[in-house]
C-alpha positions in Angstrom: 104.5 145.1 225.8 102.3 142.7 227.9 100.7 140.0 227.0 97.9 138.3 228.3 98.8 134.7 229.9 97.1 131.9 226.8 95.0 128.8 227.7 98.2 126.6 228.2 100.6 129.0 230.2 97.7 129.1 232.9 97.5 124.8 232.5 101.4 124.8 233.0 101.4 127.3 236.3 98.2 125.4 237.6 100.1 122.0 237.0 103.2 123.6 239.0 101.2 124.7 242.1 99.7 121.4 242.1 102.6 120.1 242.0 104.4 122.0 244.8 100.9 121.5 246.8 101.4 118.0 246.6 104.8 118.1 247.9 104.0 120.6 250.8 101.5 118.1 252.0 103.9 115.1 251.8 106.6 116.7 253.5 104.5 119.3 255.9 101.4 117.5 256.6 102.3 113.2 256.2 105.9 112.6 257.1 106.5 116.0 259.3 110.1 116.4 257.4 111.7 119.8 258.3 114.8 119.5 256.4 114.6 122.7 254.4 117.7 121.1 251.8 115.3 118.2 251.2 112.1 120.4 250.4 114.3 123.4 248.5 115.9 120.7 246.4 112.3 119.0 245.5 110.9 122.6 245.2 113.9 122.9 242.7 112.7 119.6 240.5 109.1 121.2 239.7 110.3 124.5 239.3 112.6 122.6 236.6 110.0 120.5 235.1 107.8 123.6 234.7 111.1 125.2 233.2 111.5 122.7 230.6 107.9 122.4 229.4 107.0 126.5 229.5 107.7 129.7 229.1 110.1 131.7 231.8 107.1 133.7 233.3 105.4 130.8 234.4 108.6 129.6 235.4 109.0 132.4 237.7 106.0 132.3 238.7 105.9 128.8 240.0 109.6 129.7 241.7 107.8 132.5 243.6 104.8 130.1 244.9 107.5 127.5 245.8 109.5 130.6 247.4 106.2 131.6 249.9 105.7 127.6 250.6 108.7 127.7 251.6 108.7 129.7 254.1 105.6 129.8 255.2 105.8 126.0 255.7 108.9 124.8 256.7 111.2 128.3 258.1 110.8 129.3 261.6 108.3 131.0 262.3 105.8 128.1 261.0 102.9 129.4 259.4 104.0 132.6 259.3 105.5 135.1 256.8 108.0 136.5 259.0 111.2 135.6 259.6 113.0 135.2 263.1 116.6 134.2 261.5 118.1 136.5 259.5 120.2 134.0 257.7 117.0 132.3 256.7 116.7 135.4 254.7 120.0 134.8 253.1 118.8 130.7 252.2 115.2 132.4 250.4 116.8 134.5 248.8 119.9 131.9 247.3 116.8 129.6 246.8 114.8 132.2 244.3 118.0 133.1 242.4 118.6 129.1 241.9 115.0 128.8 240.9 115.2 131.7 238.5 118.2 130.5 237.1 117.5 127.0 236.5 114.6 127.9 234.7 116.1 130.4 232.8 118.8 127.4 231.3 116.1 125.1 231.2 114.4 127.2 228.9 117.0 128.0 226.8 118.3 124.5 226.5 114.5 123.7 225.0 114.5 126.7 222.4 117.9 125.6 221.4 116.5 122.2 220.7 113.5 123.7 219.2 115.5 125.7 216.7 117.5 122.7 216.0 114.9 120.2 214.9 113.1 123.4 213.0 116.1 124.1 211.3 116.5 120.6 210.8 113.0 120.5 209.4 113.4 123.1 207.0 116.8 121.8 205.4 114.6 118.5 205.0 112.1 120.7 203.1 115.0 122.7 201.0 116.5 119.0 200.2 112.5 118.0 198.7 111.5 120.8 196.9 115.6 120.5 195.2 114.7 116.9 194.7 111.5 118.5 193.0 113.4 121.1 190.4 115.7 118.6 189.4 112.9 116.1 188.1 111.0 118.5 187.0 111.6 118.4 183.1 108.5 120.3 181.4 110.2 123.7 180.5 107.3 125.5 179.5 105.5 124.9 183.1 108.1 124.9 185.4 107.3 128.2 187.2 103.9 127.3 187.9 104.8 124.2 189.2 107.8 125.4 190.9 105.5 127.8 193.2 103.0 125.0 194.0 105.7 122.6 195.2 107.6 125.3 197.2 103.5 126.0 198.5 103.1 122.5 199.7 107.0 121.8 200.8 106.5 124.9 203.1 102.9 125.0 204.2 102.8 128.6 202.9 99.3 129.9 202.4 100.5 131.7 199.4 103.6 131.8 196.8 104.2 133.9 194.1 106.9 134.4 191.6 107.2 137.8 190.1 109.1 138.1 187.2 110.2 141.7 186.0 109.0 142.2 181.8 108.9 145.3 180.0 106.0 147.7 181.3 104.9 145.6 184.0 105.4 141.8 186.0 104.6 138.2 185.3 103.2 136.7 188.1 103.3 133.0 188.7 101.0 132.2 191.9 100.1 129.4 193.8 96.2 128.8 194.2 96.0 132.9 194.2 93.8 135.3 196.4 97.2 137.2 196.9 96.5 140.6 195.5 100.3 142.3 195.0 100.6 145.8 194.4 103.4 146.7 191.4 104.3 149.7 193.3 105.6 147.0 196.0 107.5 145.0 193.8 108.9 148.1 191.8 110.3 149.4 195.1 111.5 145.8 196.2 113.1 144.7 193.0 115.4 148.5 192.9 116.6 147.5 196.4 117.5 144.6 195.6 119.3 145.6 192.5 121.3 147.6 195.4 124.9 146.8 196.7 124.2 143.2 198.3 125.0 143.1 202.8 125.0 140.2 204.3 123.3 140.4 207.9 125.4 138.0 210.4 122.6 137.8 212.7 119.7 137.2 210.7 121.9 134.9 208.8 120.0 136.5 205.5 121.2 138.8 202.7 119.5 142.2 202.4 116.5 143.4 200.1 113.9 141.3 202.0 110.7 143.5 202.7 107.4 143.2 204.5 104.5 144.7 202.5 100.7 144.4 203.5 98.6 142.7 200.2 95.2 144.3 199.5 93.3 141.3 201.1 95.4 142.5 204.3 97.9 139.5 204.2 101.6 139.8 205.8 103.6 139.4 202.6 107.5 139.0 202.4 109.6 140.0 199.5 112.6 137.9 198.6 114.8 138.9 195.8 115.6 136.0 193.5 119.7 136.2 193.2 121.7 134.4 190.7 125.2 135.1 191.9 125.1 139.1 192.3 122.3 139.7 189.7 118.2 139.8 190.8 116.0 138.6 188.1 113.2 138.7 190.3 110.8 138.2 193.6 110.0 135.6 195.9 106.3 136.9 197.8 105.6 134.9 200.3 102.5 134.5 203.1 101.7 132.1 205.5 103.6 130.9 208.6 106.6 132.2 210.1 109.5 131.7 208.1 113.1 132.2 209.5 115.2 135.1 207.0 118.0 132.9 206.1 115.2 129.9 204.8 113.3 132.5 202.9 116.9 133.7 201.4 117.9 130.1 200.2 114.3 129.2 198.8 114.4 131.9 197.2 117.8 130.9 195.6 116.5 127.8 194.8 113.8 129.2 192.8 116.2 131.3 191.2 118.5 128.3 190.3 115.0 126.4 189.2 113.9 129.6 186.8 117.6 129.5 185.3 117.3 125.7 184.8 114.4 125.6 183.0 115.0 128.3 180.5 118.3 126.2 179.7 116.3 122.9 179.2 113.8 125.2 177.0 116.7 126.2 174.7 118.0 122.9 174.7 114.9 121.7 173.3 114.4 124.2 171.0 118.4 123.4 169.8 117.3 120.0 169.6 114.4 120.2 167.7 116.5 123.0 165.1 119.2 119.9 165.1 116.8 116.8 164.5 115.2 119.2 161.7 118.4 119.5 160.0 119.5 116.3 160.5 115.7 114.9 159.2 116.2 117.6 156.0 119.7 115.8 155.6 118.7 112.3 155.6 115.7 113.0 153.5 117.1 114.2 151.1 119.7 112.2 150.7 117.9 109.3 150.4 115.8 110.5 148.0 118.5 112.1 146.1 119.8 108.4 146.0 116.6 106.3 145.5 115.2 108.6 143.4 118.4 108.7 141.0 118.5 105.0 140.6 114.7 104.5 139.1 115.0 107.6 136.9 118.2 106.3 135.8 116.7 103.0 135.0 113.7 104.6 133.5 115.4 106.9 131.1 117.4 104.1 130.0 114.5 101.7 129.2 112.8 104.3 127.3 115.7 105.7 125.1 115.9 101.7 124.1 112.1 101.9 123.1 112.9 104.9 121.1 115.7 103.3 119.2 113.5 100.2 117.8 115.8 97.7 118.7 115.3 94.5 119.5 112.6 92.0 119.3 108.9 91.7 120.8 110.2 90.0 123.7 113.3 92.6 124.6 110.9 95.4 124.2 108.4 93.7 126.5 111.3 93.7 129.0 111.9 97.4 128.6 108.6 98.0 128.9 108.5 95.3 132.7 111.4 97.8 133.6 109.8 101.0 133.5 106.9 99.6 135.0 108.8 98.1 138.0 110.5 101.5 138.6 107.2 103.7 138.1 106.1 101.6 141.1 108.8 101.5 142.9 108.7 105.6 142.4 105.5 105.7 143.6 105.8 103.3 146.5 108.3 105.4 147.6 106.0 108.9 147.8 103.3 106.7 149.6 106.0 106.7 151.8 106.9 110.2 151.9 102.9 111.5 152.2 102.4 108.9 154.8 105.3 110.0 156.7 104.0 113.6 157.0 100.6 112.6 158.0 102.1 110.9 161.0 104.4 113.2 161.8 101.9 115.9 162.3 99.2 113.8 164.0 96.5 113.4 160.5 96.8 109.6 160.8 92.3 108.8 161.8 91.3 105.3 162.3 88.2 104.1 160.8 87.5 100.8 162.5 85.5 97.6 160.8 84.8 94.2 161.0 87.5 92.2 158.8 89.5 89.1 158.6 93.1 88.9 159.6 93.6 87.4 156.3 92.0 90.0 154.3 94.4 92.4 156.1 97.3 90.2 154.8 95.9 90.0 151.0 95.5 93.8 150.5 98.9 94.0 152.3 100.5 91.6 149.7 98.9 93.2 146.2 100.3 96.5 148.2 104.0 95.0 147.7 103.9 92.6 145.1 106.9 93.7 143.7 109.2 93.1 146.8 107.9 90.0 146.8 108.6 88.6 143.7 110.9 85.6 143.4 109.5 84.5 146.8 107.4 82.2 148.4 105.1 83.3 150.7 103.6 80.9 153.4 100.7 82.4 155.3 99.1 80.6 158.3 95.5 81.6 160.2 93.6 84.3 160.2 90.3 83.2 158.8 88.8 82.0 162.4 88.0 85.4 164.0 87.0 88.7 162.8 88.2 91.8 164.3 87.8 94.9 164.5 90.2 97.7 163.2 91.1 100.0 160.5 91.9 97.5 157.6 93.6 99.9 155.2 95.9 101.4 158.2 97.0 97.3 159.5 97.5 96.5 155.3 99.6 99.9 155.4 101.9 98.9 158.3 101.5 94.9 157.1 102.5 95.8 153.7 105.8 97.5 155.1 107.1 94.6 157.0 106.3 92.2 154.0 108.7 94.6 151.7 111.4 94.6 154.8 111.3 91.2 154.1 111.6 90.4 150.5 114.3 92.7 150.6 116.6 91.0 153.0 115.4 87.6 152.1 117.7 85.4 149.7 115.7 84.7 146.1 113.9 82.1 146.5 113.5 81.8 149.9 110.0 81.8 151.6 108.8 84.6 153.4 106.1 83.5 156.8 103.2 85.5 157.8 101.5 84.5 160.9 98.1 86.3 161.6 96.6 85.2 165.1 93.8 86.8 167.9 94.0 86.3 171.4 92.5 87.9 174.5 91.7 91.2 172.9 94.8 91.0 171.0 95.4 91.0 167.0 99.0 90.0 166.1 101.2 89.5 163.1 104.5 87.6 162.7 106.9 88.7 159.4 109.6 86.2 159.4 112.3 86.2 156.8 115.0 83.9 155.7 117.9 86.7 155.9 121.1 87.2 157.7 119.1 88.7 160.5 119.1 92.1 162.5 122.6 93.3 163.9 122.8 93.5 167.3 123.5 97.4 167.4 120.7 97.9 164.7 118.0 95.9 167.0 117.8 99.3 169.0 117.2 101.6 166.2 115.9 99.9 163.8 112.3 101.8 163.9 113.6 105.3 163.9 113.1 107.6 160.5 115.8 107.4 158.1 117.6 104.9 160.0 119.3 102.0 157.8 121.6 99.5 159.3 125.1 98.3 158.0 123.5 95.9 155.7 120.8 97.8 154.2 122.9 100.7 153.3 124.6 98.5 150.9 121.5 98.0 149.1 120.6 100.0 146.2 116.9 101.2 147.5 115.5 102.1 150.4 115.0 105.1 152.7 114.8 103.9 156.2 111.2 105.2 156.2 108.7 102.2 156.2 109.5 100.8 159.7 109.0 104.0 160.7 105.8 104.3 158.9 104.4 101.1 160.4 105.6 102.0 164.4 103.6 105.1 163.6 100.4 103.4 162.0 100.4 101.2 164.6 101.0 103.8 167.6 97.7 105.3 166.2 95.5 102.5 166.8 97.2 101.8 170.2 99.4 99.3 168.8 103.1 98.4 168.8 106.3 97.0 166.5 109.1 94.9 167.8 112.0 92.8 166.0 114.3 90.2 167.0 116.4 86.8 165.2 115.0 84.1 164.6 116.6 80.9 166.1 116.8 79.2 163.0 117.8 82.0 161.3 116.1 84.9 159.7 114.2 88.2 161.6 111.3 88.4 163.1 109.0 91.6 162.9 105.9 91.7 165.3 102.8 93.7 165.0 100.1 93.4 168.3 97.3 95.8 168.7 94.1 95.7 170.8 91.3 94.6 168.8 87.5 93.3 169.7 87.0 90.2 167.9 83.8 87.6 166.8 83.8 84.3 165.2 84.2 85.0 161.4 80.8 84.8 159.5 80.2 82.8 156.5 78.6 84.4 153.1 75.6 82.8 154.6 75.4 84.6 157.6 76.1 81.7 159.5 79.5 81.1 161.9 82.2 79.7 159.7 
């Protein structure tokens, strides 16, 4: 079928007859050469230069221009069409087939180049949008942004994934206005479910097919292969696309779908395994921690019961059960407090307070861990801030019990309180043995108790915990480390707004 000359093929065949004017004017006109070899071989040059830079009609086009200059110009008769030598008709002739011919390698040379860099450009594309799948991690939206990156990779106009489900198909698209009808895909996805060919000159596998959308859009249809099996399509619309590309994107998004149902399993196996493993650890630590207190408990009141003793041993009994009612009830603050963080009910109600007030309510919050200690507590009556005092005491109050639990009795327990540049921090230090090395990386996940503190009798590997998430809800954070001269260190910071601390008198303190 003809088609019409475009815009550039006429620019190409104009720059060729200029060219070959030029050189009949040099030659014919200026320096009077007559040398037929020396104008048929720089005839030759333009053709070739046309050759390399357009299509083979202009091409041969420009070779029969050249042919006509030739002879009219520089073969006997001058200036004239005829010929007088009949082996001048032999040297046209041999000239036109060179002509021809050249271009016709010229041209092939320049699509084989062409191919080259496009095939080299759509490997480069396959090698992104793999680089894409594989970081890619969000299960649950990988299809939908699967078909935007293979949009964007590809400078498709439109993508759509089309996933068979039972009484119809699940259509992932890219931007959309690609109207598909089901009939289409029906038709495609039983072909493809057909004996699989491979076509040696497309380079493609079969099962491709060209539908028309409603909007009137050429639309191909890819199967989606893993191994022998189709699980779905691959519609694509835009530019030109070789066969064997369309076949291996279309494997990649097969490979992609695969992948992210595995990750999706694997995450719901993890979660199933980190539930189990959570159900384990709680209860056995409260199956331990709450044995020992019960224990005591029952034991101190079966003494009251039995009238034994003096004023002063029954006072002790009495100190007994009182110590273990609190440590009972310490521990389900820690369980209730727990739950609200782990499903997000942890709401911060900000006011103006003192760092040291934060520390008080903290203390009376633990008094027990902390007897037999000293506590030395420095700053935090300069500056007021501006958070949720009973969440900071909450989180406070946990590191303070950390401490007088791993602190010698006796020794003095530090608290630091201090605001800078936006920031609120506390320092915990004890007089321990100090944190493990190995422990120092897990020492704020749930239920996690290092070598030491599984020795103790009490204790559920909850309260760091607690305080990394009471912290994480204010935008704060919770780190740990030795002290050089001995001892841990526990850190709170959290962004705060701050003012100078106001006396009872309403005055700057």
């Amino acid at each position: 079928m003809y088609k019409v000359p475009s815009g550039r093929e006429w620019g190409f065949l104009a720059a060729g007859a200029a060219g070959l004017g030029a050189i009949t004017f040099v030659y014919a006109g200026w320096l009077r050469i007559e040398n037929a070899t020396v104008v048929g071989l720089s005839y030759l040059l333009v053709i070739l230069l046309v050759a390399a830079a357009a299509t083979l009609r202009v091409a041969v086009s420009t070779s029969l221009l050249a042919l006509l200059a030739f002879n009219y110009y520089f073969i006997a008769p001058i200036r004239t069409f005829s010929i007088a030598d009949p082996l001048n008709w032999f040297a046209l002739f041999a000239f036109l087939v060179v002509s021809v011919v050249g271009s016709r390698l010229s041209l092939v040379a320049r699509q084989r180049a062409e191919e080259a860099t496009a095939r080299q450009d759509e490997m480069s594309r396959l090698f992104d949008l793999s680089r894409d799948i594989l970081l890619a991690t969000d299960a649950a939206e990988a299809v939908d942004v699967l078909v935007r990156y293979m949009s964007r990779r590809f400078s498709l106009d439109h993508v759509t994934i089309c996933l068979p489900m039972a009484g119809g198909w699940k259509l992932h698209e890219s931007g959309g206005g690609l109207t598909l009808d089901w009939a289409d895909l029906d038709l495609a996805m039983a072909t493809a479910r057909g004996t699989l060919e491979f076509d040696a000159q497309r380079r493609a596998y079969g099962g491709h097919r060209l539908v028309t959308s409603a909007e009137g859009l050429r639309v191909w249809l890819v199967p989606l292969r893993l191994g022998m099996r189709a699980v779905g399509l691959l519609a694509a619309s835009g530019r030109e696309i070789e066969p064997g590309t369309l076949d291996a994107l279309a494997g990649l998004a097969a490979i992609a779908i695969e992948r992210a149902k595995l990750l999706e399993e694997r995450q719901d196996a993890a979660r199933v395994r980190q539930g189990a493993e959570l159900k384990s650890a709680l209860l056995s630590s409260l199956g331990h921690d709450l044995k020992t207190p019960l224990t005591a408990i029952t034991a101190a009141s079966g003494n009251l019961r039995m009238q034994w003793g003096d004023e002063e041993q029954r006072r002790e009994q009495l100190d007994i059960i009182t110590a273990e009612i609190a440590r009972l009830n310490r521990l389900f603050q820690n369980i209730v407090e727990m739950a609200r963080i782990e499903t997000g009910a942890v709401d911060a109600e900000h006011e103006w307070v003192l760092p040291s007030d934060i520390i008080e309510a903290a203390v009376q919050q633990v008094q027990l861990a902390l007897a037999g200690h000293d506590l030395d507590i420095q700053g935090g009556s300069e500056m007021a801030v501006h958070v949720d005092p009973r969440l900071m005491s909450a989180a406070l109050a946990h590191l303070l019990e950390n401490a007088g639990q791993y602190s010698p009795p006796g020794s003095t327990v530090s608290v630091t309180a201090s605001v800078d540049a936006g920031t609120l921090t506390f320092e915990v230090r004890d007089r321990g043995r100090g944190i493990a090395g190995e422990d120092l990386q897990h020492l704020f996940e749930r239920f996690y108790r290092g070598a030491d503190a599984r020795s103790r009798a009490f204790g559920t590997g909850m309260g760091l915990a607690i305080t990394r998430g009471l912290l994480a809800a204010q935008g704060g954070r919770v780190w740990a480390d030795n002290h050089p001269e001995g001892g841990a260190v526990f850190s709170m910071k959290i962004p705060v707004q701050s003012r100078a601390a106001v006396s009872p008198a309403g005055e700057p303190s």
